[in-house]
Backbone of each chain as ProteinMPNN parsed JSONL, in Angstrom:
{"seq_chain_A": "XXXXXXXXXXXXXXXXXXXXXXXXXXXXXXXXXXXXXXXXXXXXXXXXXXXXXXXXXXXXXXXXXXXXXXXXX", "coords_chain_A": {"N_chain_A": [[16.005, -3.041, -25.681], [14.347, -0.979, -23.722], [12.992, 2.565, -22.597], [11.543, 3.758, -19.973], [9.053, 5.94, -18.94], [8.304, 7.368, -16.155], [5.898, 9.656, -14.516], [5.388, 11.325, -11.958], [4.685, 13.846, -10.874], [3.46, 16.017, -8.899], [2.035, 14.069, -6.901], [1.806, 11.923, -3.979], [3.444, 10.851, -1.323], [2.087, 7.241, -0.447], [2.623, 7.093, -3.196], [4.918, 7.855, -5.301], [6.646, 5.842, -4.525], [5.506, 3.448, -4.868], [4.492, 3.392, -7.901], [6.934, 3.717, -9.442], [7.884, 0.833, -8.572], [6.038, -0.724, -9.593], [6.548, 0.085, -12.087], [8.969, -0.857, -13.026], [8.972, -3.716, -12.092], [7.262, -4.284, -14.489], [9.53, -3.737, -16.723], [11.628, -5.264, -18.41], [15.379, -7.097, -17.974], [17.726, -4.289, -18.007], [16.229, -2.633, -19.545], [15.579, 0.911, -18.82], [14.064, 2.759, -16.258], [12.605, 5.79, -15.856], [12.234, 8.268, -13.105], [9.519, 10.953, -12.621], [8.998, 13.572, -10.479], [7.945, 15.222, -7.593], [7.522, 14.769, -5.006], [9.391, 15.626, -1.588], [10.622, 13.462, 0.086], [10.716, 11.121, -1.27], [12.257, 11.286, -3.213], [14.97, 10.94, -1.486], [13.699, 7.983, -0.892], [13.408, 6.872, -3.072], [15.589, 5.74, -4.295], [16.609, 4.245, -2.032], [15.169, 2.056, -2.413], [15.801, 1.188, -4.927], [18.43, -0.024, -4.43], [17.731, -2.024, -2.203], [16.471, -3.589, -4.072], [18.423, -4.48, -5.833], [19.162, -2.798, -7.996], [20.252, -0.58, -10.721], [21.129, 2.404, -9.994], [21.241, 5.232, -11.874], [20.898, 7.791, -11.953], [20.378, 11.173, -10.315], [18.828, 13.994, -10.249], [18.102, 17.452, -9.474], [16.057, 19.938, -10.334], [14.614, 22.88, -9.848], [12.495, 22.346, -8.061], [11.522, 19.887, -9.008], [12.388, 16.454, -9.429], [14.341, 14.258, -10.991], [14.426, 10.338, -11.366], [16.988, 8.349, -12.133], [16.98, 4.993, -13.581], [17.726, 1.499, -13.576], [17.424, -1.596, -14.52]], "CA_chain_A": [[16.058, -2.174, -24.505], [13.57, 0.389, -23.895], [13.262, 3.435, -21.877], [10.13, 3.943, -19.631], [9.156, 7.203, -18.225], [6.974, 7.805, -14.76], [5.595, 10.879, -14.002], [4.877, 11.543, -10.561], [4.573, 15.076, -10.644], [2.59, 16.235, -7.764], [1.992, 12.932, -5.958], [2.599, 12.021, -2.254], [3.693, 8.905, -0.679], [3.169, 6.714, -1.249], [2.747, 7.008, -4.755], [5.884, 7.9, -6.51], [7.627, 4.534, -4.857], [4.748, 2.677, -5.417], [4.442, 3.4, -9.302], [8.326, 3.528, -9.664], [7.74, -0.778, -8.474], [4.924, -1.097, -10.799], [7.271, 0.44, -13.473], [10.268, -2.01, -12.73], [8.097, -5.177, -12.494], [6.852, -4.287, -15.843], [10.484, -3.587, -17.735], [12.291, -6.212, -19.309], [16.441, -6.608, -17.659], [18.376, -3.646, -19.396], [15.501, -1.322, -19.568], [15.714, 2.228, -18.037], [13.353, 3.524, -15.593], [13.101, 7.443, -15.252], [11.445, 8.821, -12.841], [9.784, 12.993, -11.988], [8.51, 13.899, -9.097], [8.005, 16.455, -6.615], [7.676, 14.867, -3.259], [10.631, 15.554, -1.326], [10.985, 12.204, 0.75], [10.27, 9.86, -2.297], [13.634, 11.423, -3.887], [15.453, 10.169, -1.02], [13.452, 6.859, -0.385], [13.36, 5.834, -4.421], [17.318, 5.163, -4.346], [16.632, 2.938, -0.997], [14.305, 0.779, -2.684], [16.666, 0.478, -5.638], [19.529, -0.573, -3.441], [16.866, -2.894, -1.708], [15.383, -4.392, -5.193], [19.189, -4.831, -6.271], [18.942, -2.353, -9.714], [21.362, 0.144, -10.258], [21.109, 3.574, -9.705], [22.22, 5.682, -12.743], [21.344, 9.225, -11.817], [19.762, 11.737, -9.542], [19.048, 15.256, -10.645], [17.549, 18.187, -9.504], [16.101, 21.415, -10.877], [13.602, 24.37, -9.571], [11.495, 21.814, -7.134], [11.012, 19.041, -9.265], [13.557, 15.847, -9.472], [14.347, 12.989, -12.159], [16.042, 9.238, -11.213], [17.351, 7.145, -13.639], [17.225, 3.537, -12.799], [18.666, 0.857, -14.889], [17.172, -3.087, -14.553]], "C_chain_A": [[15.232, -0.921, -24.724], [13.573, 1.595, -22.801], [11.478, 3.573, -21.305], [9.875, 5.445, -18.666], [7.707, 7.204, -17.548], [6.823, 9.119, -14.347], [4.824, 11.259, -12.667], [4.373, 12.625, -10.091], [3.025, 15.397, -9.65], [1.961, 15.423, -6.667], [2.539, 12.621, -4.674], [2.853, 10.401, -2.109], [2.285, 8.061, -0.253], [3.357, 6.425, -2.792], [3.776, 6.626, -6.13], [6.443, 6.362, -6.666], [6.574, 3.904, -5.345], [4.578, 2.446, -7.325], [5.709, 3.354, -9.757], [8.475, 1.722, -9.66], [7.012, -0.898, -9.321], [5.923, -1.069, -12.312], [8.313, -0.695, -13.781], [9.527, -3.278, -12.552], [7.878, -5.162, -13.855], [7.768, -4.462, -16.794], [11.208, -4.726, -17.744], [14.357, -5.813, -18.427], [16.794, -5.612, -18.772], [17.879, -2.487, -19.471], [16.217, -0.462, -18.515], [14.211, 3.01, -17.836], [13.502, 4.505, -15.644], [11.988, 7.628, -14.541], [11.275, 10.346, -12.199], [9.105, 12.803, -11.006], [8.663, 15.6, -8.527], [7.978, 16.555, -5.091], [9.197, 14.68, -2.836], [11.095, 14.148, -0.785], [11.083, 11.489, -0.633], [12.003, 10.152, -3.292], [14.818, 10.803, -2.872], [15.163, 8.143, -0.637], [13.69, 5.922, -1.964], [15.019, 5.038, -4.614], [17.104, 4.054, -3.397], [16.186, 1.965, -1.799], [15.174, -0.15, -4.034], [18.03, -0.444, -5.246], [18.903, -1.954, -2.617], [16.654, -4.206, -2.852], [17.028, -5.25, -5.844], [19.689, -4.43, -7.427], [19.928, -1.744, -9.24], [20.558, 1.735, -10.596], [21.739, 4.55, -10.628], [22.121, 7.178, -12.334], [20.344, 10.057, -11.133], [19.841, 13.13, -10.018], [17.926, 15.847, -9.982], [16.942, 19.498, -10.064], [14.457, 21.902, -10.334], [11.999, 23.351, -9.359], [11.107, 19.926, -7.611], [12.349, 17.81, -9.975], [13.176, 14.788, -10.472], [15.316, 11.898, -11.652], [16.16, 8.252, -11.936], [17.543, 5.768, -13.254], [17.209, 2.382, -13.789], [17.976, -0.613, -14.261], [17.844, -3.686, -14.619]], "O_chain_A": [[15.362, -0.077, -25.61], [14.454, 1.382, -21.968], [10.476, 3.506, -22.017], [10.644, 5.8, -17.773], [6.565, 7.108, -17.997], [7.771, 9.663, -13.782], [3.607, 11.438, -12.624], [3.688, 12.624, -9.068], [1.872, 15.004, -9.827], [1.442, 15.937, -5.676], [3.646, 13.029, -4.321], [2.542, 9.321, -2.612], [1.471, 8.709, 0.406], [4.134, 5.649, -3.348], [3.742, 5.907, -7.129], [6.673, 5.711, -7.685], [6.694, 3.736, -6.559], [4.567, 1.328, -7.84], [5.682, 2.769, -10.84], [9.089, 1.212, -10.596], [7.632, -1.431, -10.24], [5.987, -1.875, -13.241], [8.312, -1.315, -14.844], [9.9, -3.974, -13.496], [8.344, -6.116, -14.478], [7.431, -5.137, -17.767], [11.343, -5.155, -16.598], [14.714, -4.644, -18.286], [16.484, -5.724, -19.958], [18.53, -1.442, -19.486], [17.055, -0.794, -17.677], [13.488, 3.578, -18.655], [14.699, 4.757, -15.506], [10.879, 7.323, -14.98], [12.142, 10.953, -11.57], [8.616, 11.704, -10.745], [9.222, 16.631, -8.902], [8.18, 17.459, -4.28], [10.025, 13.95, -3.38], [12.092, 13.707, -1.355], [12.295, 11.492, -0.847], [12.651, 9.278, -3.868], [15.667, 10.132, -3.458], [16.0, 7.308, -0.291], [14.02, 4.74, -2.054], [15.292, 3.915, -5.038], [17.364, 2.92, -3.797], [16.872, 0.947, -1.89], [15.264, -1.363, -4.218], [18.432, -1.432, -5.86], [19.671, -2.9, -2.443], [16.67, -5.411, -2.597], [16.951, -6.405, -6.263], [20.465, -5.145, -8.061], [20.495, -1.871, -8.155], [19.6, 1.96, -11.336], [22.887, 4.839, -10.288], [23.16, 7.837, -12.35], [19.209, 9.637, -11.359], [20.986, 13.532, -10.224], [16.895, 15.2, -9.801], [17.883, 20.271, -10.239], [13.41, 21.272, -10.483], [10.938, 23.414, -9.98], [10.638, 19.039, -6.898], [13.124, 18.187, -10.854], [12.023, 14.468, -10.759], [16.519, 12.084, -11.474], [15.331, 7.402, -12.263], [18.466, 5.546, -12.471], [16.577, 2.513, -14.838], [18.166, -0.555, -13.047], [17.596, -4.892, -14.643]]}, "seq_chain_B": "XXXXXXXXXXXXXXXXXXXXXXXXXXXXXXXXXXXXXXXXXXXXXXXXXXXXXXXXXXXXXXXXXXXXXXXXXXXXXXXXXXXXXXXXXXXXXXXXXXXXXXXXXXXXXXXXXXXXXXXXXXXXXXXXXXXXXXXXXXX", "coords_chain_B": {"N_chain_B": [[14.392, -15.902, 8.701], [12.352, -14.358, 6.918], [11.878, -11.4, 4.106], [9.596, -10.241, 4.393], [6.296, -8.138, 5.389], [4.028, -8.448, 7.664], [0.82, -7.573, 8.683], [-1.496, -7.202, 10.97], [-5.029, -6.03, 10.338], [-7.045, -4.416, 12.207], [-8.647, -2.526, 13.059], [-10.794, -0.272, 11.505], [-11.196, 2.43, 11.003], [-10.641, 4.79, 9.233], [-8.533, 6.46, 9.142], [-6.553, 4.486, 9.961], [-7.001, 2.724, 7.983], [-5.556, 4.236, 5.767], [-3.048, 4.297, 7.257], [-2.222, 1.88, 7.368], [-2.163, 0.319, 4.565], [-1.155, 1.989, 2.886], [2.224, 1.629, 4.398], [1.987, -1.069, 4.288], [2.423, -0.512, 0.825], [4.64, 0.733, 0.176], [6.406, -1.099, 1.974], [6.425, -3.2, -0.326], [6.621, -2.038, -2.849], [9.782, -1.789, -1.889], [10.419, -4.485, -2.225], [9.391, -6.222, -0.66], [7.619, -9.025, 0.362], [3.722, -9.084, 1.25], [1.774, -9.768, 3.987], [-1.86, -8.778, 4.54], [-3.845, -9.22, 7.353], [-7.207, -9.214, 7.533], [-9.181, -8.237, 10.387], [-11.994, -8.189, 12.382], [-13.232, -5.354, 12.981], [-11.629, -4.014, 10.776], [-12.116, -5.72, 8.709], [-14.753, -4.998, 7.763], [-14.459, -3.393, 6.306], [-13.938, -4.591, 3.987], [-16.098, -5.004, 2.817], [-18.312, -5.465, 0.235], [-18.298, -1.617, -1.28], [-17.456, -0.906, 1.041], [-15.008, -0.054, 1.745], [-14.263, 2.878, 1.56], [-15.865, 3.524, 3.716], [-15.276, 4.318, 6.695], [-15.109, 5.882, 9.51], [-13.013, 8.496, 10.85], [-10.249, 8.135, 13.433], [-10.056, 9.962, 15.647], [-11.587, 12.842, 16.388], [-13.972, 12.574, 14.513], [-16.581, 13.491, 14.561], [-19.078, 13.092, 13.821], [-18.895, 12.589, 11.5], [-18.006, 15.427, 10.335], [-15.029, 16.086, 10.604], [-14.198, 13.417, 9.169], [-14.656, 14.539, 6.447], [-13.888, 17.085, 6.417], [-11.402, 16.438, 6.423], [-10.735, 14.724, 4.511], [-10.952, 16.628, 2.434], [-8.866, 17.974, 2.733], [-6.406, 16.068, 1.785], [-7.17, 15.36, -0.205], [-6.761, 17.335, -2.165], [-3.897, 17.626, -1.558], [-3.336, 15.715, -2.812], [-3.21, 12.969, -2.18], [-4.049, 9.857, -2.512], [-6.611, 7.809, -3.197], [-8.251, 4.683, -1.187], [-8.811, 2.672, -2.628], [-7.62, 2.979, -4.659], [-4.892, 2.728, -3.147], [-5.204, 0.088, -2.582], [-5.602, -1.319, -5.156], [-3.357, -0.861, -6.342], [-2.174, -2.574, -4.16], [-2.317, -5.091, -4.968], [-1.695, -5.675, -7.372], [0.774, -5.224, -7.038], [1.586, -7.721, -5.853], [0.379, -8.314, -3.334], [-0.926, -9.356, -0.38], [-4.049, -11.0, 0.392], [-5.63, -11.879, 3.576], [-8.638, -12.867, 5.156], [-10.282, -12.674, 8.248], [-11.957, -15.604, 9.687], [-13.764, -16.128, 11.367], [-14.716, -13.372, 12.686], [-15.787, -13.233, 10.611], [-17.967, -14.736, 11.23], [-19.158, -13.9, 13.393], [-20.082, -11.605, 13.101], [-22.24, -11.686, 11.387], [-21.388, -12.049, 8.906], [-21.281, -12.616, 5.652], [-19.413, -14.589, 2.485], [-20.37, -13.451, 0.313], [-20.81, -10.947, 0.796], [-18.391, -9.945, 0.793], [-15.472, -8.271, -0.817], [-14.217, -10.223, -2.505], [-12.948, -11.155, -4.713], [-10.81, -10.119, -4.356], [-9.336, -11.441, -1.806], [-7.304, -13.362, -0.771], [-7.049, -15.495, 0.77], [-9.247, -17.486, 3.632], [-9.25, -17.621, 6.863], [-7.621, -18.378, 10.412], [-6.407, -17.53, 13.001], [-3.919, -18.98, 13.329], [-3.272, -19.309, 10.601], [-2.079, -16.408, 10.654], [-0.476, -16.325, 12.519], [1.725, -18.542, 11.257], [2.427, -16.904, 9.22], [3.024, -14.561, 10.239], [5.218, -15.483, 11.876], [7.593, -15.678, 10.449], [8.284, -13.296, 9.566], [9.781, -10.312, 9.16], [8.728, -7.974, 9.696], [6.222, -6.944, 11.897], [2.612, -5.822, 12.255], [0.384, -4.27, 14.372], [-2.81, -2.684, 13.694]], "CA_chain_B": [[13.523, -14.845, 8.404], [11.947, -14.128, 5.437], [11.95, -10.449, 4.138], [8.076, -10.009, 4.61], [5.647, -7.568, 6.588], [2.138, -9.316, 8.282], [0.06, -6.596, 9.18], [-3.231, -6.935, 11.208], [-5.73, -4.498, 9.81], [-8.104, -4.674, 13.296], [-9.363, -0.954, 13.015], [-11.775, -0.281, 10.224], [-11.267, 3.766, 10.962], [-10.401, 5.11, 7.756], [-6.74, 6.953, 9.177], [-5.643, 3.447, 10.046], [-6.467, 1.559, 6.856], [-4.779, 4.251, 5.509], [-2.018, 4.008, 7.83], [-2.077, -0.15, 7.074], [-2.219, 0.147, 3.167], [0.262, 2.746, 3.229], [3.021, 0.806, 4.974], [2.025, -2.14, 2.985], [2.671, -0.975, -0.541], [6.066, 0.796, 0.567], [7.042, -2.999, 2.067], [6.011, -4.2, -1.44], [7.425, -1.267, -3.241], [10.793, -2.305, -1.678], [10.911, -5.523, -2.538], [9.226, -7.225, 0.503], [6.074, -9.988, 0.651], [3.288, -8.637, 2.775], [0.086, -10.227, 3.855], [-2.569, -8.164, 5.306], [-4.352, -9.862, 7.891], [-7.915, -8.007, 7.752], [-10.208, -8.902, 11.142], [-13.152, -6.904, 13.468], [-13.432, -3.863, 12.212], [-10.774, -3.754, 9.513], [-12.87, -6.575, 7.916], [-16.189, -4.478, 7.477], [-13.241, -2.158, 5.217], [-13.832, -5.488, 2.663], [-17.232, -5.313, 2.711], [-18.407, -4.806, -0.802], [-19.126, -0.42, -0.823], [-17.24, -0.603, 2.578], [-13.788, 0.359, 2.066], [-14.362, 4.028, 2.052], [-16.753, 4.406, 4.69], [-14.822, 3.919, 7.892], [-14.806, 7.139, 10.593], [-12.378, 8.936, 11.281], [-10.36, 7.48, 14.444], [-10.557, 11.414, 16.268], [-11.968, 13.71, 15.969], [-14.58, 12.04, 13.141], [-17.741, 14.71, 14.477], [-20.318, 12.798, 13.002], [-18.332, 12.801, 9.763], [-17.282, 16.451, 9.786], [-13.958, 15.766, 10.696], [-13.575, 12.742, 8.222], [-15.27, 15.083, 5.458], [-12.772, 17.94, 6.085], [-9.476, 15.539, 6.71], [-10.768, 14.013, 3.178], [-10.605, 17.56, 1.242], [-7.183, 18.308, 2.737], [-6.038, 15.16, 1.246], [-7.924, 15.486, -1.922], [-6.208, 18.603, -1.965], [-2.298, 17.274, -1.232], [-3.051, 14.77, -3.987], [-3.227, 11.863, -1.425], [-4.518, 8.747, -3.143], [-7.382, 6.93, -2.678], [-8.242, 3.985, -0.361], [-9.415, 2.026, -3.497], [-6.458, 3.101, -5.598], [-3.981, 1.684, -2.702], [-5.691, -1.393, -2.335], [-5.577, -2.232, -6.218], [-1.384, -1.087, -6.23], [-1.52, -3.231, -3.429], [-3.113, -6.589, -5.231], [-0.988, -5.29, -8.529], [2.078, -5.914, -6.111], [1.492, -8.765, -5.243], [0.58, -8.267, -1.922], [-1.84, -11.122, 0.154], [-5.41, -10.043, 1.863], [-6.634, -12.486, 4.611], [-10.017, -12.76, 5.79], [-10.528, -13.763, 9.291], [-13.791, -16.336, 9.285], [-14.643, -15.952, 13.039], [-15.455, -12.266, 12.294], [-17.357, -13.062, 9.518], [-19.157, -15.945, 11.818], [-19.337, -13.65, 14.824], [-20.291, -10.314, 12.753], [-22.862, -12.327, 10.111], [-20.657, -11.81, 7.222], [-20.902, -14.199, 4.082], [-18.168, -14.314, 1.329], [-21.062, -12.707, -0.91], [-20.629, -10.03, 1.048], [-16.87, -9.266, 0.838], [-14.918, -8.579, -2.264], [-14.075, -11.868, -3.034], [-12.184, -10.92, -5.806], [-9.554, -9.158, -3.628], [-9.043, -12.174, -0.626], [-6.412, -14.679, -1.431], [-7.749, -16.874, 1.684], [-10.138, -17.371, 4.701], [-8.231, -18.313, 7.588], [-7.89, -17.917, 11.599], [-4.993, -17.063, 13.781], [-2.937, -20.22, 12.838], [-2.75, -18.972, 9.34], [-1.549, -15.787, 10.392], [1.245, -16.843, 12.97], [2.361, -19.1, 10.895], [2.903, -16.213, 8.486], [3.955, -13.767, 11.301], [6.525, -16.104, 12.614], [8.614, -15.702, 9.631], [8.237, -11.531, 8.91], [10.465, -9.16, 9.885], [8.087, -7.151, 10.33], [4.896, -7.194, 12.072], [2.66, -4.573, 13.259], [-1.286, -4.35, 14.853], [-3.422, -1.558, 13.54]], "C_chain_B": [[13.428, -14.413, 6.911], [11.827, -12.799, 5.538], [10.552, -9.851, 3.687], [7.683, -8.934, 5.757], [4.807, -8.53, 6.551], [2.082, -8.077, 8.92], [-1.377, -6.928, 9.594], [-3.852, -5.657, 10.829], [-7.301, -5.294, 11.197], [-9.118, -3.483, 13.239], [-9.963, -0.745, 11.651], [-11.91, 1.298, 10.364], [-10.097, 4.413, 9.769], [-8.513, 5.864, 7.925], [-6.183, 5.8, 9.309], [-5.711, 1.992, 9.144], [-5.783, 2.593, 6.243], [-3.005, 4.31, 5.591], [-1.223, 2.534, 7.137], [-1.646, 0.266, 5.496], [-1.063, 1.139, 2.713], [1.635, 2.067, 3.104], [3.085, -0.607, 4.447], [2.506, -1.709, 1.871], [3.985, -0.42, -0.19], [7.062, -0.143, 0.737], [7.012, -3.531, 0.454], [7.399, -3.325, -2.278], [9.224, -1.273, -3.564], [11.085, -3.457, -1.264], [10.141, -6.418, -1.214], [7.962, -7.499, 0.5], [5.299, -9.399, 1.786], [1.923, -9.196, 2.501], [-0.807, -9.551, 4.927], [-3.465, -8.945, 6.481], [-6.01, -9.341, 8.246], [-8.985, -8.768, 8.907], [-10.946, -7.799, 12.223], [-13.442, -6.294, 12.667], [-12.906, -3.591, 11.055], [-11.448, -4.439, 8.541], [-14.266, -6.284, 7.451], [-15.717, -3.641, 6.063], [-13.169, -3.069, 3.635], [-15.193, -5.52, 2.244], [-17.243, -4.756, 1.248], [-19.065, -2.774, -0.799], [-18.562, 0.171, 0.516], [-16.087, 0.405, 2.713], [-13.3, 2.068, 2.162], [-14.924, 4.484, 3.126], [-16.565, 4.371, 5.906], [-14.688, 5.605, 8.691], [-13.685, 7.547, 10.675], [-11.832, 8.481, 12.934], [-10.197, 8.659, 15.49], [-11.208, 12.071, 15.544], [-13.076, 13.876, 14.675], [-16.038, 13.747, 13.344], [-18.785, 14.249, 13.62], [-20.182, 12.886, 11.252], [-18.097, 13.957, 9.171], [-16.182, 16.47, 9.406], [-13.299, 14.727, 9.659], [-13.871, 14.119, 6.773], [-13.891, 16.024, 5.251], [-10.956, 17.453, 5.902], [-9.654, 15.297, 4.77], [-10.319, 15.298, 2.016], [-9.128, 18.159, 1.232], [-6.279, 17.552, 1.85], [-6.002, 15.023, 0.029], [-6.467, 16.506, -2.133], [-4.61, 18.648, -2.259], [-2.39, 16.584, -2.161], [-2.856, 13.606, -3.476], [-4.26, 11.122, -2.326], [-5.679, 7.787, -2.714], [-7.289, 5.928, -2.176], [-7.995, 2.692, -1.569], [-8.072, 2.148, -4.173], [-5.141, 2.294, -5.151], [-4.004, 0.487, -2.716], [-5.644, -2.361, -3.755], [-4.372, -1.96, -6.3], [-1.258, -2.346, -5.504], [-1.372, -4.887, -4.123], [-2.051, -6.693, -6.663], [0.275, -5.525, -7.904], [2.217, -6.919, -5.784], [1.324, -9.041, -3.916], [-1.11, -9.257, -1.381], [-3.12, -10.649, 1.164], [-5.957, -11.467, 2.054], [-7.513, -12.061, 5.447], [-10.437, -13.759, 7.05], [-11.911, -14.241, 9.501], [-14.556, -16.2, 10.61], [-14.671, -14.805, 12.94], [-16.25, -12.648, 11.566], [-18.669, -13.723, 9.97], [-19.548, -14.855, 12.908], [-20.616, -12.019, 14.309], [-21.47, -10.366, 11.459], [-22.62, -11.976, 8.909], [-20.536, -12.561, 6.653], [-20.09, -13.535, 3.161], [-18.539, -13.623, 0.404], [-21.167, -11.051, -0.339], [-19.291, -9.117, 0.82], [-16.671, -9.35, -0.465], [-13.832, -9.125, -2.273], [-12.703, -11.89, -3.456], [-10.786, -10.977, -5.178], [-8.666, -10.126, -2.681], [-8.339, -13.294, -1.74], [-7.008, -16.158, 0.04], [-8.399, -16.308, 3.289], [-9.724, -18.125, 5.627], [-8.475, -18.211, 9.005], [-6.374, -17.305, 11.77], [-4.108, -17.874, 13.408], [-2.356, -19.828, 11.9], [-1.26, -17.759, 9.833], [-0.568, -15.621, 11.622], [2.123, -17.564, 12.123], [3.432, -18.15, 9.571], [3.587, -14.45, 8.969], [5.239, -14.266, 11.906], [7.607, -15.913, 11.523], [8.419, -14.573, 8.633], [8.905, -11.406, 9.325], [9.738, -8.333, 10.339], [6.3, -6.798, 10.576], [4.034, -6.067, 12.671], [0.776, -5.082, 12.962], [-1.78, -3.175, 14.269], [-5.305, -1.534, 13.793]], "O_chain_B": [[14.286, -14.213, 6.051], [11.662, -12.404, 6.693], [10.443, -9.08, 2.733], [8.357, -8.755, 6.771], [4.734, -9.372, 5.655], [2.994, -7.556, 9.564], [-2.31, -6.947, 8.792], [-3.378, -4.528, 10.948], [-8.109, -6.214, 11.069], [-10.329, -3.646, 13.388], [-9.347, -1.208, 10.691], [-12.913, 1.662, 9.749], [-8.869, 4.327, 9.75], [-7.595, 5.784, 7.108], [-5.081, 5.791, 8.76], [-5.135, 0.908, 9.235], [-4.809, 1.975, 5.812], [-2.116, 4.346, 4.74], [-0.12, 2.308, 6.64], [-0.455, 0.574, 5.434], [-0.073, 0.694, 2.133], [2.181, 1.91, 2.013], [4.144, -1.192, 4.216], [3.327, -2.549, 1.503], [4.777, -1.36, -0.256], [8.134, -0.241, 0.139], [7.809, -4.437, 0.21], [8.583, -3.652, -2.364], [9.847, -1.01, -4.592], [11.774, -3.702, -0.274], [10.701, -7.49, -0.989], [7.113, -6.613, 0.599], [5.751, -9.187, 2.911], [1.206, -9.202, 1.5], [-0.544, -9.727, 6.116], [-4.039, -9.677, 5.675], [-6.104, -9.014, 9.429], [-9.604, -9.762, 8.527], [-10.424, -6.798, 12.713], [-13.926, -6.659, 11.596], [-13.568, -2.957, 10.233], [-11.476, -3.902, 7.434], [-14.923, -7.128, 6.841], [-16.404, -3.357, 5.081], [-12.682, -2.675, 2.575], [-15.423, -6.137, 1.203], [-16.489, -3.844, 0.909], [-20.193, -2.581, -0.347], [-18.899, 1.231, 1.042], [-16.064, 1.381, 3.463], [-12.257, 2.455, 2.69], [-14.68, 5.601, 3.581], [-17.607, 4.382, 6.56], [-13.986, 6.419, 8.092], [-12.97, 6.558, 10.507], [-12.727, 8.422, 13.778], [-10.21, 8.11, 16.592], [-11.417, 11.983, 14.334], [-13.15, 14.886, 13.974], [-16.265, 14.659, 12.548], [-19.315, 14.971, 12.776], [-20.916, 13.111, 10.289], [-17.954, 14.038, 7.951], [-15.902, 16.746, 8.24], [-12.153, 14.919, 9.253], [-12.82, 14.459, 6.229], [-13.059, 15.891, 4.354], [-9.899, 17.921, 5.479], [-8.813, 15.665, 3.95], [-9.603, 15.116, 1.031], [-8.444, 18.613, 0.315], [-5.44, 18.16, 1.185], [-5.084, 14.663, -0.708], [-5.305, 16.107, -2.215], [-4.094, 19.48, -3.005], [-1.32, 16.628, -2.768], [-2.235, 12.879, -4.252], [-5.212, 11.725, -2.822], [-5.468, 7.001, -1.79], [-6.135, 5.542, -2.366], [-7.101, 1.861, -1.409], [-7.416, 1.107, -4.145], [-4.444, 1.576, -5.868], [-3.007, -0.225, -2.841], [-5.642, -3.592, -3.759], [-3.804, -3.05, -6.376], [-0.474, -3.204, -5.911], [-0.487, -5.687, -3.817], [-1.648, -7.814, -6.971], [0.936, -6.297, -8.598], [3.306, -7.117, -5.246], [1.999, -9.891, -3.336], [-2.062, -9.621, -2.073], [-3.116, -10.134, 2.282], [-6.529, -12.14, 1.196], [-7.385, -11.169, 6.287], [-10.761, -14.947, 7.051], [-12.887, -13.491, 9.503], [-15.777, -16.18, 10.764], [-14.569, -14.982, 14.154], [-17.453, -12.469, 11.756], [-19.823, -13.576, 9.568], [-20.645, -15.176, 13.366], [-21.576, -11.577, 14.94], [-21.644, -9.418, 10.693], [-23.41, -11.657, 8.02], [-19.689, -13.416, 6.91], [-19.998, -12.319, 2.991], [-17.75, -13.1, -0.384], [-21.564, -10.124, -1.044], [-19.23, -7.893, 0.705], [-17.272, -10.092, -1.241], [-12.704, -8.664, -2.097], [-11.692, -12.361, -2.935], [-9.868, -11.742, -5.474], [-7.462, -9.887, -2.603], [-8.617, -13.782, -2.835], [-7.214, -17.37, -0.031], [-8.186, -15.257, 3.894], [-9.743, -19.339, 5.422], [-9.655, -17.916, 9.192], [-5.554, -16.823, 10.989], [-3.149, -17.218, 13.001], [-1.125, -19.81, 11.894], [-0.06, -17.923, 9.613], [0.157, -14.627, 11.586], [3.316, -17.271, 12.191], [4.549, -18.427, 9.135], [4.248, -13.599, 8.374], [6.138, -13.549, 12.346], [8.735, -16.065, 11.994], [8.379, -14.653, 7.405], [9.174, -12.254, 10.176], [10.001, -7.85, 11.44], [5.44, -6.51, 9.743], [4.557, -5.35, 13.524], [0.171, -5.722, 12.102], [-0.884, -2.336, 14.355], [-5.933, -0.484, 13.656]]}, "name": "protein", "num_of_chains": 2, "seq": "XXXXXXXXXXXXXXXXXXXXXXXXXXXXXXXXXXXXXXXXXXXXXXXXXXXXXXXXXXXXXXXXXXXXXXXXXXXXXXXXXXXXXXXXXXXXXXXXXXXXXXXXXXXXXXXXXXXXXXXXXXXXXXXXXXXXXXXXXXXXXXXXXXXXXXXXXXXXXXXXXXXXXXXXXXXXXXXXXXXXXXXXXXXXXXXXXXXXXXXXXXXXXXXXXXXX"}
């Protein structure tokens, strides 16, 4: 089990989801997605797509503009 | 119903492939099959050299208007045309090439990138692969 980290930082839609799917195609069940960002929509739409794809959703955080979501395979 | 988009890409004006390509990798993104359908105008957007050079669909001004839309963009960190289009192929997502444009508009296959087209088809193809989307849309 590995841990993969996406950095989105400063990217617009559709980017973040787009490379967040790229990331999750790529990981192995088990792995852990993280992903940062800064667009505001893409923090609400990345949970949809996980809920969509069927993964789970481990964690949503914010701090001073820029967000992290943890997503589990 | 299968949990697919079909998208005609009819417009070859550079806001509405990125409208199209857009809305495609999002569908992909979240989990859903999408096959582009590219014909007219949208199909000049395959030409090898092409896929950037489409007008602006207002307000273009002889390519002021695309020029300045493009540095805003630049600017926001908006993604290239080229960059969506290889997410999109990296997704698995499906580009058809309609052949009665290419017959009507003297386009040969050595012209298009090749590479990129999963098949050369008519309307048949792409009802048959509209009839069983959820979601379909003209651009």
């Amino acid at each position: 089990m590995s841990e993969i980290r996406v950095d989105c930082i400063g990217e617009t839609c559709p980017i973040p989801l787009v490379e967040t799917r790229k990331a999750l195609r790529k990981a192995e069940e088990g792995d852990i997605v993280e992903v940062i960002g800064t667009h505001p929509s893409s923090k609400k739409e990345i949970p949809m797509a996980v809920r969509a794809l069927g993964l789970e959703l481990m964690d949503i955080q914010e701090k001073d503009g820029v967000w992290k979501i943890r997503i589990r395979k | 119903m299968a949990d697919k988009a079909t998208l005609v890409v009819h417009s070859g004006d550079m806001d509405k492939v990125y409208s199209a390509l857009i809305i495609a990798n999002g569908a992909l993104a979240m989990g859903m099959e999408v096959s582009l359908f590219f014909t007219f105008w949208g199909l000049q957007r395959l030409k090898k050299g092409g896929l950037e050079s489409g007008p602006l669909s207002r307000m273009n001004m002889l390519g002021l208007g695309k020029w300045m839309v493009k540095r805003k963009m630049k600017k926001a960190g908006v993604a290239s045309l080229e960059k969506l289009l290889q997410d999109f192929k990296e997704l698995g997502g499906k580009i058809l090439a309609c052949d009665m444009t290419m017959e009507i508009m003297g386009i040969e296959k050595e012209d298009l990138r090749d590479d990129l087209i999963s098949d050369y088809c008519a309307v048949g193809t792409y009802i048959s692969e509209a009839r069983e989307s959820r979601v379909t849309l003209f651009i």
